[in-house]
C-alpha positions as CSV (number, residue, x, y, z in Angstrom):
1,X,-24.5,2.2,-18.1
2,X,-21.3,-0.2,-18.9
3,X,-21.6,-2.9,-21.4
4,X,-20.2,-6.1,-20.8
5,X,-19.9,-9.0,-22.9
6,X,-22.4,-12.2,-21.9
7,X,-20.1,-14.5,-23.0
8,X,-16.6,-13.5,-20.9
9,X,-17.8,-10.8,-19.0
10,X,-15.2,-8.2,-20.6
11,X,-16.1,-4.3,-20.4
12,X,-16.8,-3.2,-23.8
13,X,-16.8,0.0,-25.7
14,X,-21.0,0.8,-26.3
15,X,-20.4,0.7,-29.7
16,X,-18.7,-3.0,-29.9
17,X,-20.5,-5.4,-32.3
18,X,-18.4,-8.5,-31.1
19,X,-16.2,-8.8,-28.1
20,X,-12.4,-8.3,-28.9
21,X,-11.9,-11.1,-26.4
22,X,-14.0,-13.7,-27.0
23,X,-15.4,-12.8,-30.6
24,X,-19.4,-13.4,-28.8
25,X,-21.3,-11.1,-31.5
26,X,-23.1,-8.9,-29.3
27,X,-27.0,-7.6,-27.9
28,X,-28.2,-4.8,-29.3
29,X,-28.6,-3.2,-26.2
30,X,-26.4,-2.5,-23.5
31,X,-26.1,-4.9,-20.9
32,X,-26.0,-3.6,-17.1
33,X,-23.8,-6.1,-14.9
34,X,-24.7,-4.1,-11.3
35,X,-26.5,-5.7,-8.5
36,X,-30.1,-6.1,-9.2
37,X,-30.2,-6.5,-13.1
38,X,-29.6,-9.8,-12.9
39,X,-29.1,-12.9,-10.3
40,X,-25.6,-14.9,-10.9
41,X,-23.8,-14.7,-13.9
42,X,-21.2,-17.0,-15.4
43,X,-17.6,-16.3,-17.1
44,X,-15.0,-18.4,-18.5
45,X,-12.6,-16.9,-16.8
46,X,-11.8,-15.5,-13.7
47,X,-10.2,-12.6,-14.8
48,X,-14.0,-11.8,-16.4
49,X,-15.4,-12.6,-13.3
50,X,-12.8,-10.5,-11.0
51,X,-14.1,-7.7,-13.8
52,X,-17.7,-8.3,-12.9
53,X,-17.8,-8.3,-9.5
54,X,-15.7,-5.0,-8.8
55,X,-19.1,-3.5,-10.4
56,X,-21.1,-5.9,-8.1
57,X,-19.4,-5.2,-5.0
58,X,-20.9,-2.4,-2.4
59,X,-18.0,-2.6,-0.1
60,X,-17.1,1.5,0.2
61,X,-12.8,-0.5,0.0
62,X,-14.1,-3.4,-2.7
63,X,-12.7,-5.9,-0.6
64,X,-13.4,-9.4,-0.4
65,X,-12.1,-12.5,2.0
66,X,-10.7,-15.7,0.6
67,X,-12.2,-19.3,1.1
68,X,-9.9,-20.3,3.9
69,X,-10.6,-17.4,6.2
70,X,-14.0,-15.9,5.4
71,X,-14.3,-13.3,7.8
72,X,-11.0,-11.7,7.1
73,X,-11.6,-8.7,4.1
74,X,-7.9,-8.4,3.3
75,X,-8.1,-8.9,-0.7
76,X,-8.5,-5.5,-2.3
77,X,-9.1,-5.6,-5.9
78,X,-5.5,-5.8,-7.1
79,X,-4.8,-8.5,-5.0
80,X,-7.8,-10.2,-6.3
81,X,-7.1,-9.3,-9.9
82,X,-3.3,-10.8,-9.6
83,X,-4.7,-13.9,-7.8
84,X,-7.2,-14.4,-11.3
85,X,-4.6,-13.9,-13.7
86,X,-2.3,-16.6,-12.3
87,X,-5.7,-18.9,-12.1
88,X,-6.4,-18.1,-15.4
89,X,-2.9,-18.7,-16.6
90,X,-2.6,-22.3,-14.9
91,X,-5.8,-23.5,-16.5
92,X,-5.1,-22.1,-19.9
93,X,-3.6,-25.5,-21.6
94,X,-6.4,-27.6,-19.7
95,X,-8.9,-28.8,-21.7
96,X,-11.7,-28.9,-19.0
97,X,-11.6,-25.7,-17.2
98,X,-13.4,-24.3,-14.5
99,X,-16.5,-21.8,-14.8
100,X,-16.4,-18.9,-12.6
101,X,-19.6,-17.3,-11.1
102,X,-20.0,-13.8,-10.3
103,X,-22.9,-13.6,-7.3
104,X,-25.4,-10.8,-7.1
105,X,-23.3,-9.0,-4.7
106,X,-19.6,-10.2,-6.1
107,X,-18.6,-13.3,-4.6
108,X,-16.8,-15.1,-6.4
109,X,-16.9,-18.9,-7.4
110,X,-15.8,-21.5,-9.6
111,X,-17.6,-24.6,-10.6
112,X,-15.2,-27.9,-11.5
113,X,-15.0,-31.2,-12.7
114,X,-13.0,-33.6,-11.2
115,X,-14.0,-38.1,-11.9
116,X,-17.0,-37.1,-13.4
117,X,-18.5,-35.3,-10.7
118,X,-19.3,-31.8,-11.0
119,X,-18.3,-29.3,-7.3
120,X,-19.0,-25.6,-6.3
121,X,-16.2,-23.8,-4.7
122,X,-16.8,-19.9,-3.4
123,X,-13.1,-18.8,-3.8
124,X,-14.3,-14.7,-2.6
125,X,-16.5,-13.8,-0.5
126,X,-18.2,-10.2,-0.1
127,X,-19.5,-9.0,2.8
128,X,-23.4,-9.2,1.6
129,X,-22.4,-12.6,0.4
130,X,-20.9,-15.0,3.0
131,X,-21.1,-18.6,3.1
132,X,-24.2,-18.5,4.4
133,X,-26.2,-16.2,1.6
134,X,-24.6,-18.4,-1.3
135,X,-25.3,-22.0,-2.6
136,X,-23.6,-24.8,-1.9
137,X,-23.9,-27.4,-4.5
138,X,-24.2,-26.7,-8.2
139,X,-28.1,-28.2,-8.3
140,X,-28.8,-25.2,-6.0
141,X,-27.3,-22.9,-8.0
142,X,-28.2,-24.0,-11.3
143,X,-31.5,-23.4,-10.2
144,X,-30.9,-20.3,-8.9
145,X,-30.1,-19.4,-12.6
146,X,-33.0,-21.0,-13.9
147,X,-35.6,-18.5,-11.9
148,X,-34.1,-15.3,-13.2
């Protein structure tokens, strides 16, 4: 079993008290971040959630396909882990950034402000979870964390 952090998301050594990354003091027991232990998840980053959903993902080539073109799987997980560290760098001076959410089955999305209003955007898709399998607004999906 891997432990994760619940804060960021960050692998951690079973041992760890508190997450090197974030400093989130952490559960006494180990917490399992593959399909099926628990619904959607939420990261502050999307390097974190990159990390979760390569443990998510059931794809034999852990590939995904990006927003624009949703049934192309051409992002392998390098290509996805490059794209989040950029994304991560540009928001790093904002003061209101985006939370990233990791699906059951490792899309990838991003919940943002923008004038007040609140918007869900899937940036990855995985082959179990296509646009059509995900929610679409963040009332829908804040429920869907609600029922776990």
């Amino acid at each position: 079993m891997t432990k994760y952090c619940p804060t960021c998301g960050r692998a951690l050594p079973d041992e760890a008290r508190h997450c090197d990354f974030c400093g989130t003091r952490q559960p006494a027991r180990n917490t399992d971040l593959s399909a099926g232990s628990h619904n959607y998840i939420s990261t502050r980053t999307f390097g974190a959630a990159v990390d979760i959903a390569a443990v998510r993902n059931r794809d034999p080539y852990r590939e995904w396909s990006y927003r624009a073109a949703p049934d192309f799987f051409t992002w392998n997980l390098k290509k996805v882990k490059r794209f989040a560290g950029k994304a991560d760098w540009r928001w790093a001076e904002d003061t209101i950034k985006p939370v990233y959410y990791v699906s059951p089955r490792g899309a990838i999305g991003q919940v943002y402000e923008e004038d007040g209003i609140r918007y869900l955007e899937w940036c990855f898709y995985t082959r179990e979870d296509g646009p059509q399998e995900l929610p679409d607004s963040v009332p829908e999906l804040e429920r869907l964390m609600q029922d776990e």
